[in-house]
C-alpha positions in Angstrom: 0.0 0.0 0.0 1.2 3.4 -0.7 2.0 6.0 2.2 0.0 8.7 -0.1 -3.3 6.0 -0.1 -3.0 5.9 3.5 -2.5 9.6 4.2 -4.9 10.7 2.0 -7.6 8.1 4.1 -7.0 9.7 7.3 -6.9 13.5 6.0 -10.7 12.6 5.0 -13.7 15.3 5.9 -15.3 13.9 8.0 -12.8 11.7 9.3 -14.0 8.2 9.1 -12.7 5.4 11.6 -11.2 2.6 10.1 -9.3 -0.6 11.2 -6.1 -1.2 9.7 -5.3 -5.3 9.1 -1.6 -6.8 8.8 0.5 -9.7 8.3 -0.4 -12.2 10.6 -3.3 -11.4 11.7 -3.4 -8.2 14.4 -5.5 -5.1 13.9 -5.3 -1.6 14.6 -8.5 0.7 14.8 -8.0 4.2 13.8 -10.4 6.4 15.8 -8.7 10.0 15.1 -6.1 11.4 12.5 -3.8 12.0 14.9 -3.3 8.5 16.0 -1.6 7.7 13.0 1.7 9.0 11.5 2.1 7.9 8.1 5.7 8.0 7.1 7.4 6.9 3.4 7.5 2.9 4.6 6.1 2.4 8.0 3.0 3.9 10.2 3.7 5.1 14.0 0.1 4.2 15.7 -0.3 5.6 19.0 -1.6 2.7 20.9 -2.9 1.9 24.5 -3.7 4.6 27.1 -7.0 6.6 27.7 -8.4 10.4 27.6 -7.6 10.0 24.1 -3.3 10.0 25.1 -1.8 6.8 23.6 0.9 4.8 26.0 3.4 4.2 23.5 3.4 3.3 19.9 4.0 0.4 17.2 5.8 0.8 14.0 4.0 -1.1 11.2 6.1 -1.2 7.7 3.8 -0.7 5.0 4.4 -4.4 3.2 3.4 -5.8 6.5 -0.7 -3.9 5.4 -3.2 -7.4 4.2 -6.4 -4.2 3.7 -7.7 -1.4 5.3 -11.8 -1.0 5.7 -13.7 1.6 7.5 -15.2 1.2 10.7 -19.2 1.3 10.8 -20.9 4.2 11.6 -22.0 3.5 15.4 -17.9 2.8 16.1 -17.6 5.2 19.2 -14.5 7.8 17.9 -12.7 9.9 20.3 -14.3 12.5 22.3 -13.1 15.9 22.5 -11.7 16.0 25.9 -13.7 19.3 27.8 -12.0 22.4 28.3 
C-alpha cells in the first residue's frame, strides 16, 4: 500500500474510523487522525492509554498492510476531551 493511499484516508472530511489489518493477523482501529503518522515505509500508531493520550506506539512497515476497511458508523470515535 502506498503512504500517499493511507495519508490521504485519514486526511478525509469527515474523518472516518477505520481498522487497519496486517500480516499475521493483528489489527489496529484508527479512531482520530492524529493517532496515525504515516511515514514513506512504515506507520507510527499511537496505541494503549486513555483520555484520548496513547501509551506508546508500534511501527507497522507498510508491506506488513493485508487491507484497510472503514469502521461502521455507530464505532464510538474519540471525544473531544472538555476544556
Amino acid at each position: 500500500m502506498r503512504p500517499e493511499d493511507i495519508r490521504e484516508l485519514n486526511r478525509r472530511q469527515p474523518f472516518q474510523p477505520y481498522r487497519i489489518y496486517i500480516t499475521g493477523g493483528k489489527t489496529y482501529e484508527i479512531y482520530h487522525p492524529d493517532q496515525l503518522l504515516v511515514l514513506r515505509s512504515r506507520l507510527v500508531i499511537g496505541v494503549g492509554g486513555d483520555n484520548n493520550i496513547p501509551d506508546g506506539t508500534e511501527h507497522i512497515s507498510l508491506i506488513h498492510i493485508v487491507r484497510i476497511e472503514e469502521l461502521s458508523e455507530d464505532s464510538k470515535a474519540y471525544e473531544t476531551p472538555s476544556r
